[in-house]
PAMI-993117 format. One record per residue (C-alpha): x, y, z; residue in three letters. Coordinates in steps of 0.1 Angstrom, whole numbers, plus 5000, padded with zeros to 4 digits. Layout:
! PAMI-993117
XYZALA ...
END
This chain:
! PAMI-993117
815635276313UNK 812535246329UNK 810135556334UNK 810735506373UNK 814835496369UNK 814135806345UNK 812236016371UNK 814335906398UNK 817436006377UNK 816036346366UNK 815136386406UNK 818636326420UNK 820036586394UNK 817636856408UNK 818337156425UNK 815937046455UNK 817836696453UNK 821736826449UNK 821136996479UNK 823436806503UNK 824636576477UNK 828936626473UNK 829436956448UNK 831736856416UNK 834137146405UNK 836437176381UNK 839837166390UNK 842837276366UNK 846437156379UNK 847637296346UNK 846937326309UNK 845037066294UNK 846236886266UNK 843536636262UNK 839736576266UNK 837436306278UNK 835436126257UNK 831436206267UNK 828236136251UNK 826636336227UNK 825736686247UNK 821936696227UNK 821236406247UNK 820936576277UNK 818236856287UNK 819037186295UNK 819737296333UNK 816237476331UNK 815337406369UNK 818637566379UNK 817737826357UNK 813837896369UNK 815337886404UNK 817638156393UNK 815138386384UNK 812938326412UNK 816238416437UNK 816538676412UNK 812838806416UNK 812938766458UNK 815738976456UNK 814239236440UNK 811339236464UNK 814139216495UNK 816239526482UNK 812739716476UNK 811039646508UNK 813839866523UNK 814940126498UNK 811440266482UNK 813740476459UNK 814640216443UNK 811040186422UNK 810940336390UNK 814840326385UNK 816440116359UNK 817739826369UNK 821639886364UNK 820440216385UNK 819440006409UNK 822439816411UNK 824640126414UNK 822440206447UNK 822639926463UNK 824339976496UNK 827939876504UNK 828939966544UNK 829439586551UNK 831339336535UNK 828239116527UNK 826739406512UNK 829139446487UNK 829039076482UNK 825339056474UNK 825339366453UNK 828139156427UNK 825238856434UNK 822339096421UNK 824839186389UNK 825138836379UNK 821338786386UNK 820239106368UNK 822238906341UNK 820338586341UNK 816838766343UNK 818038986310UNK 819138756289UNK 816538466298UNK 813838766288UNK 815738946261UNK 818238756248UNK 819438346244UNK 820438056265UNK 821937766255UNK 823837476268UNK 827137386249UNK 829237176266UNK 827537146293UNK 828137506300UNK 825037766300UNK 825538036282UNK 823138346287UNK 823738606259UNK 821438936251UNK 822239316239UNK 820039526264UNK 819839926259UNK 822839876234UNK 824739696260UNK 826139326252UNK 825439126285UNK 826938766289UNK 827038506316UNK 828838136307UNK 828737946338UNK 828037586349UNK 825037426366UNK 826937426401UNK 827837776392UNK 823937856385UNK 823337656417UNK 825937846441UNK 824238186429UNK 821138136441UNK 822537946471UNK 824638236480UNK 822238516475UNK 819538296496UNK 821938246524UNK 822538646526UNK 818638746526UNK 818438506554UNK 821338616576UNK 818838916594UNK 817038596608UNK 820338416626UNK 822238516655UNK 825138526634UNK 827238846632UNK 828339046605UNK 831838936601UNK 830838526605UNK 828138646576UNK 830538796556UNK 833238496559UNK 830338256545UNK 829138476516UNK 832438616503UNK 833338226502UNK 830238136485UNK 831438426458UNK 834838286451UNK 833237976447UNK 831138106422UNK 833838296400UNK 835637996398UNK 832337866377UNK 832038186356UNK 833738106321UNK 833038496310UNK 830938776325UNK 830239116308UNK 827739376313UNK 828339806315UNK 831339746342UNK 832039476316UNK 833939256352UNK 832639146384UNK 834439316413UNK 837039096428UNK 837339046465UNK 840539006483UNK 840738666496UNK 840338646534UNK 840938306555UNK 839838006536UNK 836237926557UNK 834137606552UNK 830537706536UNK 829637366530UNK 828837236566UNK 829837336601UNK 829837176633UNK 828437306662UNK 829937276696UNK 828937496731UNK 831037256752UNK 834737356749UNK 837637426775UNK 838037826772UNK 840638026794UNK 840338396790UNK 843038656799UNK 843839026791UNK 845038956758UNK 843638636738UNK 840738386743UNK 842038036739UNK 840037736736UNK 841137336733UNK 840637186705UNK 842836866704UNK 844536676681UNK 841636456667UNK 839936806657UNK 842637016648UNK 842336976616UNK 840037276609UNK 839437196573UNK 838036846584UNK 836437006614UNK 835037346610UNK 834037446645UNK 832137666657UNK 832237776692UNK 829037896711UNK 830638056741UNK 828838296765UNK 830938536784UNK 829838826804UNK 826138726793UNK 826738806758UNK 827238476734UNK 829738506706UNK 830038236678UNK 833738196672UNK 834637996643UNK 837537776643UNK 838937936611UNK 838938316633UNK 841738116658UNK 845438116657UNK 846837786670UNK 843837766692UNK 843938176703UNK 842238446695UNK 843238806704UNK 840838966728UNK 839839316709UNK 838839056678UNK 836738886703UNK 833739156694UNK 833539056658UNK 832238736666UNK 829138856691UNK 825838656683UNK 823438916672UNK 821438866705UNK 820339036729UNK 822739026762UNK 820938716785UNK 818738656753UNK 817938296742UNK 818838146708UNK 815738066684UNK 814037776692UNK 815137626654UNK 818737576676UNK 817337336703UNK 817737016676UNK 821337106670UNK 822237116704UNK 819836766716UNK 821936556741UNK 820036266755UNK 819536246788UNK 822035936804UNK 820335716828UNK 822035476851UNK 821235136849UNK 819935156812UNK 821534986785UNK 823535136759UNK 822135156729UNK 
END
């Protein structure tokens, strides 16, 4: 190879690169009882870009959680963990985010990482406490994707519940990559699985056909986008001059019931506009008569 094919290899295998590139998983229909042949695993590098990017999530988070709980300085840092708040469901999603985190900075100061078939594996004892964290580059790469999208969410209009849907998601995501986890609650809290909801793209739509009534808000999807695994909607509505962002997966053959409506209110102000970020998603060119199609 080339140096050009090797930097534009190591490139498209980056973080930065893989960003919205298609996300390989592993998939077990049942037990094994045979491997694939691969190449010799010394040939490859370590994932150390996943991993820097790891510690620098790891690091932001840190500044995040202090720059609203003071307290929290001159605590250790499973103290800190064990304070971190819990009223919301995203809360308790991020504070099993900083666990694995806290993991990764530990062991990358304190302890060993290494890649064995093609898994990382972070290992360290820390205040006579045997940490561990085996998990694969995607899984490395969902963590930091995850706890990113959470610190973030106080900046969209998005409500708590739509939050919450996209995070714990991102979570089960991420167990699936975790081959072992231990640290002093030796397991990672398990969440009990809500509605399957697309974290990988959405579409956005503020055009629909709504009816609303006493009891449910219905809106038309179609038969082309019904499928709401194909088609993950999400429907900007504005009722009463409060906009609510309704995802596809909240509906029930096209109905929702009207006390769940709530739930889904944009975090706006009533009459308030979105961010100006939003206008691009929404662009529809102007049509002009007489002008060809293009």
């Amino acid at each position: 190879m080339t140096l050009i094919d090797t930097l534009t290899t190591e490139y498209a295998e980056s973080p930065e690169a893989r960003r919205h590139q298609p996300e390989y998983r592993q998939l077990e229909l049942y037990s094994k009882k045979r491997r694939l042949k691969f190449e010799d695993a010394s040939a490859r590098p370590m994932e150390r870009p996943a991993l820097l990017s790891a510690l620098q999530v790891g690091s932001l988070l840190d500044a995040w959680l202090d720059a609203r709980d003071p307290s929290r300085e001159g605590k250790t840092s499973w103290e800190r963990y064990l304070g971190l708040p819990r009223a919301k469901g995203a809360e308790k999603v991020l504070a099993e985010l900083a666990r694995v985190l806290r993991v990764v900075r530990l062991a990358a100061v304190h302890g060993r990482v290494e890649a064995i078939d093609g898994i990382l594996q972070l290992d360290c004892t820390f205040n006579r406490c045997a940490l561990a964290l085996h998990i694969t580059p995607v899984g490395l790469e969902l963590l930091g994707a995850a706890t990113l999208y959470a610190l973030d969410a106080d900046r969209q209009p998005y409500s708590d519940a739509y939050v919450e849907a996209i995070v714990a998601q991102y979570f089960a995501d991420l167990v699936a990559e975790i081959k072992r986890f231990s640290d002093e609650d030796r397991v990672l809290y398990q969440f009990r699985p809500g509605r399957p909801f697309n974290r990988h793209f959405r579409f956005d739509c503020d055009n629909p056909k709504v009816h609303l009534d006493e009891r449910s808000l219905t809106i038309e999807i179609g038969a082309f986008h019904s499928d709401s695994a194909r088609y993950p909607i999400d429907f900007f509505l504005t009722i009463d001059d409060a906009l609510y962002i309704v995802p596809v997966e909240a509906l029930s053959d096209g109905r929702l019931a009207r006390e769940e409506l709530p739930r889904w209110r944009a975090r706006l102000a009533p009459g308030a506009p979105l961010p100006a970020r939003f206008r691009g998603r929404f662009y529809r060119e102007a049509v002009v008569v007489g002008l060809p199609m293009t």
